[in-house]
N, C-alpha and C positions, 0 to 999 in steps of 0.2 A: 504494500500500500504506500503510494508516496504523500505525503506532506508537505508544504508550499506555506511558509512562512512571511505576513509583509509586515512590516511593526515602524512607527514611528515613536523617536522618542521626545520627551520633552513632559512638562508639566502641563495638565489638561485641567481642566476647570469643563466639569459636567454636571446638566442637570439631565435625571433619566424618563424619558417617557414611555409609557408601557402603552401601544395603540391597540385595539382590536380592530381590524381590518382586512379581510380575507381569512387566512390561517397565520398571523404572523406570530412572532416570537418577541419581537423591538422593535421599535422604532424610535431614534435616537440624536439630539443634536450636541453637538460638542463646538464648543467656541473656544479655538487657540490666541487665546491673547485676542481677539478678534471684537470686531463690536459691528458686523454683518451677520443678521437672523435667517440662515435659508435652512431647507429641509428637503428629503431624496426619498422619493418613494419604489419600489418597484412594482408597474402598474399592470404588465406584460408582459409573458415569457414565450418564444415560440422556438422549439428546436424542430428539427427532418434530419433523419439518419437517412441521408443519401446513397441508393442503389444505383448506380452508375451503368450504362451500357458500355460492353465490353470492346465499345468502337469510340469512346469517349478516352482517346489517349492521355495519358498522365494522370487521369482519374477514376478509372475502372481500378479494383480490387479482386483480387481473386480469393475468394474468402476459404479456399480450400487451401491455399499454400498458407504452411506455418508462419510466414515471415509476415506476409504480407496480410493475412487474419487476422493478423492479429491488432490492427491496425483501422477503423472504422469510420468515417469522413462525416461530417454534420454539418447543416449551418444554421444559425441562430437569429434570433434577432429579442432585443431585451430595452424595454423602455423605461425609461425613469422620468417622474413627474418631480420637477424642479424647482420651486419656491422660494422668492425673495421676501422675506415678511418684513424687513425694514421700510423707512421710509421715504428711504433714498434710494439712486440707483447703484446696483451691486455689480460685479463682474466679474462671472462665474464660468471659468473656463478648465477645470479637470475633473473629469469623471471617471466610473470604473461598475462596472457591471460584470457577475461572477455567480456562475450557479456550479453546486458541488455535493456530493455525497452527504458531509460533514463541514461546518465553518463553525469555528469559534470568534469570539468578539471578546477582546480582552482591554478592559478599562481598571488601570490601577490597580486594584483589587479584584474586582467584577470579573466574572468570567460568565459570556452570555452565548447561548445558542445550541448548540453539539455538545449534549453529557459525554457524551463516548470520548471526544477533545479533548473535555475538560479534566477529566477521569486521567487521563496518561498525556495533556499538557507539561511539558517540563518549563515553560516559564512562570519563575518564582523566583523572587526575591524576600528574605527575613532578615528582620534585623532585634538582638535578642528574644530571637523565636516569636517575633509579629512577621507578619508578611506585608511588603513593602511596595507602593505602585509602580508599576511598570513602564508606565504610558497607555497608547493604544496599539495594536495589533489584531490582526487578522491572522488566523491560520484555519487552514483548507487541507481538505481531503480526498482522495478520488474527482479531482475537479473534473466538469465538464467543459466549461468556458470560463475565461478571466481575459476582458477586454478593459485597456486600462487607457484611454487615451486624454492628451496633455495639448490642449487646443488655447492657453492662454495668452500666447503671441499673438497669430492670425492665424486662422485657418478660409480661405479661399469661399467666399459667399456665405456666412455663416457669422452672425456679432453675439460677442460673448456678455452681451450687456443686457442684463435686467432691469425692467424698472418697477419699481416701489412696491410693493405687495403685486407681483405677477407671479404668473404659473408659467412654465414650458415642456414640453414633452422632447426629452433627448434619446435618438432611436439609436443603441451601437449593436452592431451587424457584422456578421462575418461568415468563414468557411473556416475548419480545422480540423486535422486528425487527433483522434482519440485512442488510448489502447483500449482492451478489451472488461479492464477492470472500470476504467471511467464509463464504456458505455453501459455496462453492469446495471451502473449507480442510476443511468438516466431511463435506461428501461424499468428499472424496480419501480418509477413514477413519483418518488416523493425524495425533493433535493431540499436543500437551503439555493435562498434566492436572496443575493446581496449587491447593493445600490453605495453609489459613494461620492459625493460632489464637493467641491473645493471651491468656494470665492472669498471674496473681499470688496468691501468699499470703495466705489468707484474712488481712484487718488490713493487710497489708500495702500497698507503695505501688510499688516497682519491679516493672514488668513484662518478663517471660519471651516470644519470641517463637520459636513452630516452625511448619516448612513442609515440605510435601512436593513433587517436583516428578518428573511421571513420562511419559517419553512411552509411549502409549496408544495400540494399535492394534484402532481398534472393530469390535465385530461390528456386521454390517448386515443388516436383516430391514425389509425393503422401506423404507420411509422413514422408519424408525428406528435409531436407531443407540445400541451397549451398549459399555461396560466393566463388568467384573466380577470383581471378586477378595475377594466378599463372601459372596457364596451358591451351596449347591449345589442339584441341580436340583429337590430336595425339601423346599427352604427358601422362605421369602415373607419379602419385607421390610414390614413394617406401618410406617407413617408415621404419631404423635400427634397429637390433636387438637390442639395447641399450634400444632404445622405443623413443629418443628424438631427436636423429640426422635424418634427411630428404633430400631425394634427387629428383630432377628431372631426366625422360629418356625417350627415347622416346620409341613409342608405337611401336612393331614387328610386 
């Protein structure tokens, strides 16, 4: 089983909120030094374990050979709903989207998400036998996908700028191979679903960090797999031609 560790460190000043909202676990905002209020939802999950035609060169699979079985291709796409609650404008340009067997969420003391994690996590710190904060971190298990992309520069048709109590849907998308134990994790139907956004105050220089972390029990419609707690059955979600901006509309 592998393990995938991301941890940031530093002093954190956290208030904890416990939401009910689909099947979640947390939902959570953390202000580093920061004095921007935004919050990361995960709204929408879609995977397809891709069957390739064997005339599809570079991406056919022969799932009979050892090497090559062992090996299985998907692609995803995972939305997160984006929130400025300040009353200014914010600018909020890193995100990270990550669905996985097991995730833990490790806040100073706090350990939230994955018992199993948390059970044989080795990060700990004591000091005369107290245990001592960590910071924040994330660790993952059996991952399916972890799309981490860093768009606070420029990115090409696409403004990293919020304004004042607005919402935005951030669509991250891709294709990846998986081994056979990570696709295990995504056929069994029930993952951790985790959300992660980065800003700060327009001008500003300290950044604000929220996350969401939900475990997610997918529907499954032949070799695709959904979460949804985004649209009803008469809504379409459009994805911009940017590739990152996302909207809702309804169905004609």
């Amino acid at each position: 089983m592998r393990t995938s560790l991301k941890l940031l460190l530093g002093s954190i000043l956290a208030m904890m909120l416990g939401l009910a909202v689909a099947s979640p676990i947390l939902v959570k905002n953390l202000e580093l030094g920061g004095t921007v209020n935004i919050s990361v939802d995960v709204v929408y999950a879609y995977f397809v374990i891709q069957d390739f035609d064997r005339n599809i060169t570079g991406l056919w699979r022969n799932l009979t050979d050892p090497i090559e079985g062992e090996f299985h291709v998907i692609s995803y796409l995972i939305v997160l709903n984006v929130t400025n609650h300040s009353d200014g404008l914010a600018t909020i340009g890193e995100f990270e989207a990550s669905a996985a067997e097991e995730i833990l969420v490790t806040n100073g003391t706090d350990k939230i998400g994955s018992e199993e994690l948390a059970r044989t996590s080795n990060r700990s710190v004591t000091r005369n036998g107290q245990p001592m904060p960590l910071g924040f971190g994330v660790e993952m298990e059996n991952t399916i996908v972890m799309d981490y992309r860093d768009l606070s520069e420029y990115y090409p048709g696409w403004s990293q700028y919020w304004s004042a109590n607005s919402s935005r849907l951030i669509a991250l998308s891709g294709m990846r191979s998986i081994a056979t134990i990570h696709y295990g994790a995504l056929t069994n139907g029930t993952i951790y679903l985790y959300g992660e956004a980065k800003g700060q105050p327009f001008g500003g220089s300290s950044k604000s960090l929220a996350f969401s972390l939900k475990l997610a029990h997918l529907q499954r419609i032949g070799r695709e797999y959904l979460f949804n707690s985004l649209l009803s059955d008469d809504q379409l979600l459009q994805v911009e031609s940017n590739g990152l901006d996302a909207h809702v509309e309804a169905r004609r």
